[in-house]
MARDRENDO-328480 format. One line per 2 residues: number of its first residue (from 1); their letters; for each residue x, z, y of C-alpha. Coordinates in nm, 2 decimals, decimal comma, padded with zeros to 4 digits, always signed. Example, Ala and Ser with C-alpha at 12.3 -4.5 7.8 and 13.67 -1.06 7.14 Angstrom:
# MARDRENDO-328480
1) as) +01,23 +00,78 -00,45 ~ +01,37 +00,71 -00,11
END
This chain:
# MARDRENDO-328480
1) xx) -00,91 +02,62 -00,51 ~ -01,17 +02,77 -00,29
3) xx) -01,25 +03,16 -00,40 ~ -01,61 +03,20 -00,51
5) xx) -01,82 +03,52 -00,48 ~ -01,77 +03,78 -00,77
7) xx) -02,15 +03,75 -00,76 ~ -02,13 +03,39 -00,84
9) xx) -02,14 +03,24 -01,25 ~ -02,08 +02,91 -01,19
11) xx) -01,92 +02,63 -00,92 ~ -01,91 +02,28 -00,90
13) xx) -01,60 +02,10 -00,88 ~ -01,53 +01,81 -00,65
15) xx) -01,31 +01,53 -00,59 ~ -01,22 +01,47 -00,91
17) xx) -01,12 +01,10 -01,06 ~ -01,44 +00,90 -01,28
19) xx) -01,35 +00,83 -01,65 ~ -01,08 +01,09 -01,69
21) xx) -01,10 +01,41 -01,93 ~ -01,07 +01,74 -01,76
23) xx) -01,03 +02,15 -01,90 ~ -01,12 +02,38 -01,65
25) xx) -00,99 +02,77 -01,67 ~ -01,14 +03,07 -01,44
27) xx) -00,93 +03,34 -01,33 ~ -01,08 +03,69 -01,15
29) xx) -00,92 +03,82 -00,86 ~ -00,97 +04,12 -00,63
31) xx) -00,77 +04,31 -00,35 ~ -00,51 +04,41 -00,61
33) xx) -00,41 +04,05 -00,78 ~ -00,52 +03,77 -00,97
35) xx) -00,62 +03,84 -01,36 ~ -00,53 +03,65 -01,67
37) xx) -00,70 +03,31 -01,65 ~ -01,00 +03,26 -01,92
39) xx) -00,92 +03,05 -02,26 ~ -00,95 +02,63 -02,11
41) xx) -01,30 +02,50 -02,14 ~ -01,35 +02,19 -02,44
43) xx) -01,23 +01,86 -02,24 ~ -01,51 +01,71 -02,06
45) xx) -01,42 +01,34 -01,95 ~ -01,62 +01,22 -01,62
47) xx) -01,87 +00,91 -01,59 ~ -01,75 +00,59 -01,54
49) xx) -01,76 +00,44 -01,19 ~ -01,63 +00,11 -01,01
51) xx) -01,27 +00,07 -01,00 ~ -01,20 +00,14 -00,61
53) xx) -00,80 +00,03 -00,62 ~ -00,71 -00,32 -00,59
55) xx) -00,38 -00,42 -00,74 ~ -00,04 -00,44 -00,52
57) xx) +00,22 -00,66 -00,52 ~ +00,00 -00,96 -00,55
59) xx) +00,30 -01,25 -00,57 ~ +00,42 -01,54 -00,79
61) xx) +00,47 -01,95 -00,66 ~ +00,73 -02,12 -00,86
63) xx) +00,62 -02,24 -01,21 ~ +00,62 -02,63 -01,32
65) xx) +00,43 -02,93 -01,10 ~ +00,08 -02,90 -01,06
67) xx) +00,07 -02,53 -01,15 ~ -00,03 -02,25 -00,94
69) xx) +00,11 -01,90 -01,08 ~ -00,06 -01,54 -00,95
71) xx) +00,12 -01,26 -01,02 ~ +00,04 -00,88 -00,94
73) xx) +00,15 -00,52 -01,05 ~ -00,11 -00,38 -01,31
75) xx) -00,38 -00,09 -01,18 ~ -00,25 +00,23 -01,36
77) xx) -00,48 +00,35 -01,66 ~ -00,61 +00,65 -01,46
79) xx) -00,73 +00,48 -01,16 ~ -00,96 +00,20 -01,40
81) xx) -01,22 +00,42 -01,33 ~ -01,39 +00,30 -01,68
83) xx) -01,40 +00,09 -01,96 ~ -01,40 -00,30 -02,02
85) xx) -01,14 -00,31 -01,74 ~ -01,02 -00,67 -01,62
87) xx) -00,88 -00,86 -01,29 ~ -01,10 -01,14 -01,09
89) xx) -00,85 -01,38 -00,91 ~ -00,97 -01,57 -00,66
91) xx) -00,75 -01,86 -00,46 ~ -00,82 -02,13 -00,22
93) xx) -00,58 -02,39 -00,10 ~ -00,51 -02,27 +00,30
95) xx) -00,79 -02,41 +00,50 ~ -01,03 -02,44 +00,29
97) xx) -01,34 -02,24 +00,28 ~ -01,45 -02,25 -00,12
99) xx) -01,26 -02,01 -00,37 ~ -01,22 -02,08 -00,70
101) xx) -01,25 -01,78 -00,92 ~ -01,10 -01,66 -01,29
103) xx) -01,12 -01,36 -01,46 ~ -00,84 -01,20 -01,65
105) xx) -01,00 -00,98 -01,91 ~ -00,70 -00,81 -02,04
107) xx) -00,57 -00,49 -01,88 ~ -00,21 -00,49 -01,91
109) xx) -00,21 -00,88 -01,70 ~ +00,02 -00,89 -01,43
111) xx) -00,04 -01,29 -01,41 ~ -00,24 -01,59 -01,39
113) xx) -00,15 -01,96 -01,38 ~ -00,40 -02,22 -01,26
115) xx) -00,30 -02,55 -01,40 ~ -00,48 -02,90 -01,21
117) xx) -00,29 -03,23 -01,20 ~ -00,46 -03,26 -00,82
119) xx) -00,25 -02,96 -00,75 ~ +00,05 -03,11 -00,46
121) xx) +00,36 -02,94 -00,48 ~ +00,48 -02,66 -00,28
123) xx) +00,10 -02,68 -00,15 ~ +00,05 -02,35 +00,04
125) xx) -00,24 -02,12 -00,16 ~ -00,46 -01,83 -00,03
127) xx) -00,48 -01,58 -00,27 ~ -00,66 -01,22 -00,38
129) xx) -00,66 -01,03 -00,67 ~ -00,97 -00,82 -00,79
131) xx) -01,03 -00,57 -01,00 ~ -01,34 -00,45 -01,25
133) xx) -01,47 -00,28 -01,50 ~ -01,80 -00,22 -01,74
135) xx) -01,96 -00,03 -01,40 ~ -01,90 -00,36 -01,16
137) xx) -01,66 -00,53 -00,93 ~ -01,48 -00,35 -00,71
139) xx) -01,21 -00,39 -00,48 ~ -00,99 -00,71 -00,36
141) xx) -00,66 -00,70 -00,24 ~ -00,55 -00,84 +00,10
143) xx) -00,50 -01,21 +00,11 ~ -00,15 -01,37 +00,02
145) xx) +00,01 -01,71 +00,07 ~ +00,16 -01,82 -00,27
147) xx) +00,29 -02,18 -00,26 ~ +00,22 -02,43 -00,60
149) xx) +00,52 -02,53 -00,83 ~ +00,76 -02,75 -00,71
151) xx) +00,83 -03,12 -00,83 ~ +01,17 -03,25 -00,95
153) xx) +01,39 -03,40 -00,67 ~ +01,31 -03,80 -00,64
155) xx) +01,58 -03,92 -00,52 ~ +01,98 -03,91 -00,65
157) xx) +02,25 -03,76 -00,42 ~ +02,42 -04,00 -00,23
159) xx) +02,79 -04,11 -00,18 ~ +02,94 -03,96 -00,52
161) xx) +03,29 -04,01 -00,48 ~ +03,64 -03,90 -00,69
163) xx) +04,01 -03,77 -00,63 ~ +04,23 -03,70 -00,91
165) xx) +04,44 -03,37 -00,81 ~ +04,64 -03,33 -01,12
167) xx) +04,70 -03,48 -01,45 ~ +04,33 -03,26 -01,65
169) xx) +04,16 -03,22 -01,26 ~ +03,92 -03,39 -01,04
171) xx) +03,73 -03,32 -00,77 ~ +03,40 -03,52 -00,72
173) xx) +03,22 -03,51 -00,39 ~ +02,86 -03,66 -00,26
175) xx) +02,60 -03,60 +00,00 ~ +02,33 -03,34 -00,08
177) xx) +01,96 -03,42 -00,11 ~ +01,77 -03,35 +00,19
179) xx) +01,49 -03,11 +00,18 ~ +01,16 -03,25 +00,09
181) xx) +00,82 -03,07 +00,20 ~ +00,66 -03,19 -00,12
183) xx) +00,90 -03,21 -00,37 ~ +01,12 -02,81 -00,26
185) xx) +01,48 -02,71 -00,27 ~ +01,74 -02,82 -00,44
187) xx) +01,87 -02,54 -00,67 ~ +02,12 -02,68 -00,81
189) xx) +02,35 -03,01 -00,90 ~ +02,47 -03,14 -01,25
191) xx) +02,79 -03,33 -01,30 ~ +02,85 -03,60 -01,54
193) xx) +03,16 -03,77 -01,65 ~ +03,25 -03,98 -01,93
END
């Protein structure tokens, strides 16, 4: 801390966070050392103010068809800068120029999922997550690219075939699914037998 003149009675202090309580202690000092410091001051919290830090991590895709899910790491309690603290998530599907926009009022979200049977899947989403609080809106986090939820795969694989190897094996073989741009990856297969 910056040493004030012995003349001096009282300071202001600076730089410190909005809506957080603070105790302040004085200590004396001369040429020979520094003094006890006093008894701590009662807690004095500071006003509110906007919340200045966006959320990180801002994430999420996958979900069921025609969903869009938003996900983000929640703004720490000390940096909400006030009360009635809450996100604003705002998307757009890429190249388009309107955003739709939803507020999460709770404070420990970490998610939103946009639900719309228009939605296509694996459609390609530009997204930002806001944050604010009783005092305003304030900051947006840099824009992501979160793709919609995938459909189930329309088509069946191809060219099943089986080998008996032993008396309790076989092997069954087929041709894989191709890609599809609107219907995603193939995670897995399931074989039948009866």
């Amino acid at each position: 801390p910056e040493v004030i003149s012995g003349r001096t009675h009282k300071a202001t202090v600076v730089d410190l966070s909005p809506w957080v309580e603070y105790e302040f202690r004085v200590v004396a000092s001369n040429s020979v050392g520094i003094g006890e410091p006093s008894r701590p001051s009662a807690l004095l919290k500071t006003k509110a103010a906007v919340p200045v830090v966006a959320p990180t991590n801002i994430g999420g895709g996958g979900g069921s068809r025609s969903e869009l899910v938003i996900t983000w790491e929640p703004v720490s309690e000390e940096l909400q800068n006030g009360e009635g603290f809450g996100y604003i998530v705002m998307f757009r599907p890429l190249g388009s120029t309107t955003w739709t926009k939803a507020v999460v009022a709770s404070v420990e979200s970490s998610k939103y999922v946009y639900r719309n049977d228009s939605i296509t899947p694996l459609s390609p989403f530009e997204v930002k997550v806001g944050v604010y609080n009783n005092e305003g809106e304030g900051t947006l986090s840099s824009i992501s690219i979160i793709y919609s939820g995938e459909d189930e795969p329309q088509m069946a694989p191809a060219g099943a075939s089986a080998l008996s190897v032993s008396a309790a094996a076989v092997e069954v073989s087929w041709l894989p699914i191709p890609w599809n741009r609107h219907t995603g990856r193939v995670l897995g297969y399931e074989v039948r037998g009866w």
